[in-house]
Residue, then its C-alpha position, 0 to 999 in steps of 0.5 A: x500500500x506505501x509503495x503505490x502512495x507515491x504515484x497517486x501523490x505526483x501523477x505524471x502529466x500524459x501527452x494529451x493532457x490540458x494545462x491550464x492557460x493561466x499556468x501555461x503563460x506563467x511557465x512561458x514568460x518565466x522560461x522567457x524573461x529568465x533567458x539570458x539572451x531574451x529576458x530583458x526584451x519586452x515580450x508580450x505573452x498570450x495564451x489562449x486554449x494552448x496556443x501561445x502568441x509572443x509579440x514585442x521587439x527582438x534584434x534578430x532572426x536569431x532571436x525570433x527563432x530562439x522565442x519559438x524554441x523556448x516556447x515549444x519547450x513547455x509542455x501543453x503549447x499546442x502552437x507557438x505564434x510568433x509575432x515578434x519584429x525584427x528591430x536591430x539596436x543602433 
């Protein structure tokens, strides 16, 4: 009886499982803004039935492509949007 105690305490997440929008973007901007190369950019974060959409500004492709990376690393986005624009420092 112990030894089963542990799985009915920490069930696993299943591929197919919802995660709850709120917890999806608390996940994603913490995933973002401790980045080291993203976190301090203004990123907006939105989240709506799994699908997270990221605007804001971002100096490269480079970036634009890591935003999308990070995002597709948290379980339960079921689609990344990336609406961030390219806008080079001067």
């Amino acid at each position: 009886l112990l030894a089963s105690l542990p799985l009915l305490v920490v069930p696993a997440l299943g591929a197919d499982e919802e995660v709850d929008d709120d917890l999806l973007y608390d996940r994603v901007n913490r995933r973002l803004i401790t980045d080291r190369d993203l976190g301090a950019r203004q990123l907006q974060v939105k989240v709506e039935d799994g699908v997270v959409t990221v605007s804001g500004f971002v100096e490269s492709e480079k970036m634009q492509k890591k935003v999308d990376k990070l995002v597709k690393k948290e379980k339960g986005v079921k689609k990344v949007v990336n609406e961030t624009k390219i806008r080079p420092y001067l």
